[in-house]
C-alpha positions as CSV (number, residue, x, y, z in Angstrom):
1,X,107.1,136.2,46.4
2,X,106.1,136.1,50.1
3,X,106.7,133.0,52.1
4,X,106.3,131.7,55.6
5,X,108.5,132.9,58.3
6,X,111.6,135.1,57.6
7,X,114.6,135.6,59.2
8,X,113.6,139.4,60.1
9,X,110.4,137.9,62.3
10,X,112.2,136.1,64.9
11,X,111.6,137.1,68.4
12,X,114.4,136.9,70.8
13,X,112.8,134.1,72.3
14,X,113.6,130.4,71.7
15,X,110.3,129.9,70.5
16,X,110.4,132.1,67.8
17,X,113.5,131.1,66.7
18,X,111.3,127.8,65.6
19,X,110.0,129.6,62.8
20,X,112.6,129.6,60.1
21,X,111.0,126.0,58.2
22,X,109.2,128.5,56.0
23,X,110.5,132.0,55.2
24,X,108.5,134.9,54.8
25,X,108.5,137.2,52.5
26,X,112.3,136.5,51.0
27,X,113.5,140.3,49.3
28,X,115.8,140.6,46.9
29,X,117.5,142.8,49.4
30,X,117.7,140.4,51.8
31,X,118.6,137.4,50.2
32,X,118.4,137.5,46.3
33,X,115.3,135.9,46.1
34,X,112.6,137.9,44.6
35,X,109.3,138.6,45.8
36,X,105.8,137.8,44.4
37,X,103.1,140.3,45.5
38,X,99.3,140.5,44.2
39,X,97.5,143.8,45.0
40,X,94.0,141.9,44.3
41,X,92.8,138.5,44.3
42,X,93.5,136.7,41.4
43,X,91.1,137.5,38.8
44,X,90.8,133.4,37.8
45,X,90.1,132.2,40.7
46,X,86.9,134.8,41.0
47,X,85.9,133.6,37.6
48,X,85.6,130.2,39.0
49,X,81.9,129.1,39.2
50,X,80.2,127.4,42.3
51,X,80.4,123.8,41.4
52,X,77.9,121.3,43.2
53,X,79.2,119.6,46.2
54,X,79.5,115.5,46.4
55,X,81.2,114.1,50.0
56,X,82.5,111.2,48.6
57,X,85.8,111.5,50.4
58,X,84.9,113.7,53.0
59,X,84.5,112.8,56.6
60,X,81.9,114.3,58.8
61,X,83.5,116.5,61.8
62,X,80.6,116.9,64.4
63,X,79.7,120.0,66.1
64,X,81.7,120.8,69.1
65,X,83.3,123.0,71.6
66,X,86.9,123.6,72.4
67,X,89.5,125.6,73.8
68,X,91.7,127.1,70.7
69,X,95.2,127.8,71.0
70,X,98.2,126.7,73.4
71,X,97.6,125.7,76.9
72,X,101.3,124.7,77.7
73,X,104.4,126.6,76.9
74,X,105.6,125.6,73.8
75,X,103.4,127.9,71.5
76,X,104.2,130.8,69.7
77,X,102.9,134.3,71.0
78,X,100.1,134.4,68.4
79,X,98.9,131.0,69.9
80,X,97.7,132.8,73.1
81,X,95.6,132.9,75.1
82,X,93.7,130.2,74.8
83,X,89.9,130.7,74.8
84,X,86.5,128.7,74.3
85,X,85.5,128.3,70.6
86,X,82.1,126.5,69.4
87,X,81.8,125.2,65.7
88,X,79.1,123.8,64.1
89,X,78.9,120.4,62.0
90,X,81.0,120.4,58.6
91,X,82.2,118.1,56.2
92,X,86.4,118.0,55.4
93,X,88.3,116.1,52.9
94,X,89.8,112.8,54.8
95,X,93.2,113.8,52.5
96,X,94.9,116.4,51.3
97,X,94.0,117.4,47.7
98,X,95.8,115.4,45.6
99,X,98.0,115.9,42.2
100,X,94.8,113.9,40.4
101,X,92.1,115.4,41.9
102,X,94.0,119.1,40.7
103,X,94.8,117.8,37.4
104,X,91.0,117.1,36.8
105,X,90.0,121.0,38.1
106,X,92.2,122.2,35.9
107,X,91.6,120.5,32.5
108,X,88.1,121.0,33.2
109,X,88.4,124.6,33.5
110,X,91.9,126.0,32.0
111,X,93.0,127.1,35.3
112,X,96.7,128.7,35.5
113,X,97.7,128.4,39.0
114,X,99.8,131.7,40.1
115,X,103.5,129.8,39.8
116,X,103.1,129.3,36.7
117,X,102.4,132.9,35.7
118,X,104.9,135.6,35.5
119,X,104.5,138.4,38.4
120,X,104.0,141.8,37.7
121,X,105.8,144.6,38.9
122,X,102.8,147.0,38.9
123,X,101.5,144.6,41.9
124,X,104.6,143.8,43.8
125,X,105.3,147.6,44.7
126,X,101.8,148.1,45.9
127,X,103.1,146.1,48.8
128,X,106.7,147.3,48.9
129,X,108.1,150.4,50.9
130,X,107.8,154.0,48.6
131,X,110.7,153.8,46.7
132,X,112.1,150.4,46.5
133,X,113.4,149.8,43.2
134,X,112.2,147.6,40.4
135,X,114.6,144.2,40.5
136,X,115.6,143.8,36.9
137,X,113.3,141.8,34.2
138,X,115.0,138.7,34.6
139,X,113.3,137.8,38.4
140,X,109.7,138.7,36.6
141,X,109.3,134.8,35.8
142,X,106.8,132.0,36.2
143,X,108.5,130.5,38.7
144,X,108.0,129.2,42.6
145,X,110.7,128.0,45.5
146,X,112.1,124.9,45.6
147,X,114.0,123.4,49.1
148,X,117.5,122.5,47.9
149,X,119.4,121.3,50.9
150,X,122.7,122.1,51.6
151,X,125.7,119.8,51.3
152,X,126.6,120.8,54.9
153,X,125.2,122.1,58.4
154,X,124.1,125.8,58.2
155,X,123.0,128.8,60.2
156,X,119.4,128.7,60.8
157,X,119.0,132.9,60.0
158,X,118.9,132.5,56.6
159,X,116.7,130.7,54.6
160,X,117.2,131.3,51.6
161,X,120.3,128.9,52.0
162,X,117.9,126.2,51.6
163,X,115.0,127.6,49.4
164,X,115.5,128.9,45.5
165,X,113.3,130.5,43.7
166,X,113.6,128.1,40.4
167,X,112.1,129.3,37.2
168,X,109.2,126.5,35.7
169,X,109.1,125.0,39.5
170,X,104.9,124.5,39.4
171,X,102.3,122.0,40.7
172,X,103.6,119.6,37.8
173,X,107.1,120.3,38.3
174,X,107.3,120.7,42.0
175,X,111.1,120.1,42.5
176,X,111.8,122.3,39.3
177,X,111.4,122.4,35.4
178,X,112.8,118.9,35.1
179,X,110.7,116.9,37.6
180,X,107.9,115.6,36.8
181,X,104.3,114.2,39.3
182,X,104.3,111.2,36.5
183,X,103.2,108.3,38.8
184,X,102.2,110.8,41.6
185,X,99.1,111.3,41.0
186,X,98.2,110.3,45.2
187,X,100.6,112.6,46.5
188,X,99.3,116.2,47.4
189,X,99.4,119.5,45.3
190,X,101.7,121.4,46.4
191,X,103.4,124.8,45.0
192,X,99.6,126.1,45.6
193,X,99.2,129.9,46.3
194,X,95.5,130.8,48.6
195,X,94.3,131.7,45.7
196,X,94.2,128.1,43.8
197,X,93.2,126.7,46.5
198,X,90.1,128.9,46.8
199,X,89.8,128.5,42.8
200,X,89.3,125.1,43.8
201,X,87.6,124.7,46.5
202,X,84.9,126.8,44.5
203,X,85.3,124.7,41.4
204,X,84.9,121.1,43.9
205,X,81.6,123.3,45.6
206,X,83.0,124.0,48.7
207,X,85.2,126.4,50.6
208,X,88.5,126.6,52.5
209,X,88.5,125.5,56.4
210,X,88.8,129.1,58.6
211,X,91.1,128.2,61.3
212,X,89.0,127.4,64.2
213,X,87.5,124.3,61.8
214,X,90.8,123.3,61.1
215,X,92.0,123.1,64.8
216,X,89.4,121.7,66.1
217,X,89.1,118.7,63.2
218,X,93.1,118.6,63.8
219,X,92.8,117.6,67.6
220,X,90.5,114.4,66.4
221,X,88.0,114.9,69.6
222,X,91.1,114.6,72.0
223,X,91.0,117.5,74.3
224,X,94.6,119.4,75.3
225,X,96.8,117.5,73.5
226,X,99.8,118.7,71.8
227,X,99.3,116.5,68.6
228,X,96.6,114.7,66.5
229,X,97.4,111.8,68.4
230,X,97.5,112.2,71.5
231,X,100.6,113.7,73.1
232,X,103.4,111.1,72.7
233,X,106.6,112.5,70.8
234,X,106.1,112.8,67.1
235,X,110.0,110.3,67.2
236,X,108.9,108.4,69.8
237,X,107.5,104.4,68.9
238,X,106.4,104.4,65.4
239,X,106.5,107.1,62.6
240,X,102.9,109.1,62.9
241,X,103.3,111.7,60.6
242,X,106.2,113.0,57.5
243,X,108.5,115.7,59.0
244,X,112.2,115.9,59.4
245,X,114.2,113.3,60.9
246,X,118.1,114.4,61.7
247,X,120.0,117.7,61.5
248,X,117.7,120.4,59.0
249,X,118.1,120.9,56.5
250,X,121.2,119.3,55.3
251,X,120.4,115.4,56.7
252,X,117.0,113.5,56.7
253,X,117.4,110.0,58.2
254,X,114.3,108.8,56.7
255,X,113.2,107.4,59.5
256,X,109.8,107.8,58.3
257,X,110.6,106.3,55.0
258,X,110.0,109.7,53.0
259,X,112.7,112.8,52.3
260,X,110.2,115.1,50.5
261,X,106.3,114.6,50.5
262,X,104.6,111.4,51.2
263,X,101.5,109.8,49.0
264,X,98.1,111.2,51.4
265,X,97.4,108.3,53.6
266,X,100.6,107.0,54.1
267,X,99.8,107.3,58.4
268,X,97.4,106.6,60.4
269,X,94.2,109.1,61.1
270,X,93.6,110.8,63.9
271,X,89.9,110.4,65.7
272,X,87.5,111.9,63.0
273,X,89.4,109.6,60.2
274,X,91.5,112.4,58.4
275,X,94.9,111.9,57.4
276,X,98.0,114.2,57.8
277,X,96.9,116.6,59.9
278,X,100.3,117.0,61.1
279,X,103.1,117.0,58.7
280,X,103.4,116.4,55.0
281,X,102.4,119.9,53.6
282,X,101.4,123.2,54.9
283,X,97.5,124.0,54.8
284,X,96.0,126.7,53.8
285,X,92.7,128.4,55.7
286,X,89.9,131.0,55.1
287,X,91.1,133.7,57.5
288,X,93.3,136.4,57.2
289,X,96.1,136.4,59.7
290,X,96.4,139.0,62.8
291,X,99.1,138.7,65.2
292,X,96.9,139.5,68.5
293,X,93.4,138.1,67.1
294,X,93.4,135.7,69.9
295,X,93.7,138.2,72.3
296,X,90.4,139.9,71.5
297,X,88.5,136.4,71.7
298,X,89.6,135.7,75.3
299,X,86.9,135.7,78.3
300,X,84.4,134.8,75.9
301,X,82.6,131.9,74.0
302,X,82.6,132.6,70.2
303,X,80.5,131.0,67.8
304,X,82.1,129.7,64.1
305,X,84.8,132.4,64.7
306,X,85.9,133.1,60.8
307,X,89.0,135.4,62.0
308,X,89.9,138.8,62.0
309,X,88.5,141.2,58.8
310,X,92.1,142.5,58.6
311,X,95.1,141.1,58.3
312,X,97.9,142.6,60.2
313,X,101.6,141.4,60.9
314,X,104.1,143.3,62.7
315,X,107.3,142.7,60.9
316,X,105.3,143.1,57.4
317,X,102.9,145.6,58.2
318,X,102.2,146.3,54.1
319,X,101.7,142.7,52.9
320,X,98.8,141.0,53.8
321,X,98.5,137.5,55.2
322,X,96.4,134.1,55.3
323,X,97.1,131.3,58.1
324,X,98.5,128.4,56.4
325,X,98.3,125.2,59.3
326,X,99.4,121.8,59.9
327,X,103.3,121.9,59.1
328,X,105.3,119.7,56.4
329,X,108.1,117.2,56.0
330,X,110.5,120.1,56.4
331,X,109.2,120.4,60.1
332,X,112.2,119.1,62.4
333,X,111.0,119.5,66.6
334,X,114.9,121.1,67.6
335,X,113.4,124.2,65.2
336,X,110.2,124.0,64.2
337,X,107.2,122.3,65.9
338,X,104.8,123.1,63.2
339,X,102.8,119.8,63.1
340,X,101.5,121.0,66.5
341,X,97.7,121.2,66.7
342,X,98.2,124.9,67.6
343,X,100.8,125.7,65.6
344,X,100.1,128.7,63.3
345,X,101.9,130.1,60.1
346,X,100.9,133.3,57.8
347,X,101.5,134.0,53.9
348,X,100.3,136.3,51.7
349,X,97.0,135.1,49.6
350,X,99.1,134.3,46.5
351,X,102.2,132.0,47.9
352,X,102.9,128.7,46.7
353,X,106.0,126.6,47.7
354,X,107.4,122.9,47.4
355,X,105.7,122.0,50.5
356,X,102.0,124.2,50.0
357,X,98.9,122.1,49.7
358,X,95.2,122.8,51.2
359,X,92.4,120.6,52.0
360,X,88.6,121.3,51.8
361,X,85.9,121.5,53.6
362,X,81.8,122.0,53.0
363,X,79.1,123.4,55.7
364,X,75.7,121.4,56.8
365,X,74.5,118.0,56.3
């Protein structure tokens, strides 16, 4: 299964060492953890009919120009340059979609999201180097990754010290086979690959956000600010969003009252009235990731930019990638800034982790 952010990608830079919150694409090579690789799009989630949109629950993001991407030095090199996007009116969820709202797609349509279905080899090697060999039968399992925290301070260079790929770990079991969302029902699905959350997204009659509608409803009509906010410190004053507090990933203070996820709503929203933008889970958009796509938008005004028709990323070259946004209670600033307005993460299309959710959004008045 491919995640966010391996130990392999890291630049020698200090900013790229910030990336190890989610780990991408975890080999059994590597770490013991298997992958989980589709070659197509799941076939379920194109069997999923356009439903009819409602916007009960949505907030309207006006139309608006921006300049996308980092404008001080803390970003990532896929965050530059910055350069001048324009987006028309849409409509976006106020919330993340939530463990109720999921629970009603899929009763009303039998959809089996793709952690709870077995991989299959046939489709892993399609993205593998020639002659990798098959892992034995026992790692083809429904199954997804679960953080377990270690008892003690580790190296951050290897993730899979703190993630484990747990067999029966779903969207209704999101800590592993014997949790349970009972009495969750306002917290936010997580353990959601691109391709439930396009399943849907189709099913609720709308789509995913691409990433320049996600950015630019993230910043909450502040211009060049680091956060949703505004740019004080996300420790500083009072808790404004659920990351990390402490020493990741073996101590959380809880100084924003939750270890894991938090209900949706739990913090204030930012400008346009939507609610953890920063923080809380991961995002998923529309586009397909390429490592220097902001780099052939520069010196130019582009117009509902929906991302690159490829995706491409250097240290995976063979596995495609979708930009996940927004960052998650595992996001801790001394190693990972990811609830940064700019901040940008990749995965391939059918990922789905403990900290995974999307939200939606719908075009026109």
């Amino acid at each position: 299964m491919s995640c966010n952010s391996r130990n392999k990608e890291q630049d020698q830079t200090q900013k790229e060492n910030t990336e190890h919150e989610v780990p991408d694409s975890i080999t059994s090579c590597e770490t013991g953890l298997p992958q989980r690789f589709s070659g197509n799009p799941d076939s379920s989630s194109a069997s999923i009919p356009q439903g009819e949109v409602s916007h009960e629950g949505m907030v309207w993001i006006p139309a608006g120009e921006f300049y996308m991407g980092a404008s001080d030095d803390e970003g990532r090199q896929d965050e530059y340059p910055s350069h001048k996007v324009r987006v028309n009116g849409f409509w976006m969820d106020e919330t993340e979609v939530t463990n109720a709202q999921f629970r009603k797609f899929t009763e009303e349509t039998g959809y089996i999201t793709t952690a709870e279905k077995a991989p299959l080899w046939e489709d892993i090697k399609q993205q593998l180097p020639p002659g990798t060999p098959k892992p034995h039968d026992s790692v083809f399992v429904a199954a997804s990754l679960v953080f377990t925290p270690p008892a003690h301070p580790v190296p951050l260079n290897n993730a899979s010290q703190w993630w484990s790929w747990m067999k029966g770990a779903d969207w209704k079991h999101p800590e592993g086979p014997e949790s349970s969302i009972e009495g969750k029902d306002n917290y936010p699905v997580v353990h959601i690959s691109w391709d439930d959350a396009n399943a849907y997204a189709r099913w609720a009659g709308k789509r995913l956000p691409t990433e320049a509608e996600w950015e630019f409803a993230s910043r909450g009509g502040l211009k060049d600010n680091k956060y949703p906010w505004g740019n004080e410190d996300i420790e500083a004053g009072n808790p404004k969003a659920n990351t990390w507090q402490g020493t990741f990933p073996n101590k959380n203070t809880d100084w924003d009252a939750y270890l894991l996820a938090a209900p949706v709503k739990s913090f204030s929203p930012n400008g346009y009235g939507l609610y953890d933008m920063a923080g809380n889970v991961w995002e998923w958009c529309s586009d397909w990731y390429h490592n220097d796509y902001y780099q052939q938008l520069q010196d130019k005004t582009t117009d509902n930019p929906k991302g690159p028709e490829t995706s491409y990323d250097p240290m995976e070259p063979t596995v495609p990638k979708k930009v996940i946004r927004g960052g998650s209670f595992l996001c801790n600033a001394s190693y990972c800034k990811g609830y940064r307005v700019t901040s940008r993460m990749k995965s391939s299309p059918d990922t789905g982790m403990q900290h995974t959710g999307f939200r939606c959004v719908s075009s026109g008045k």
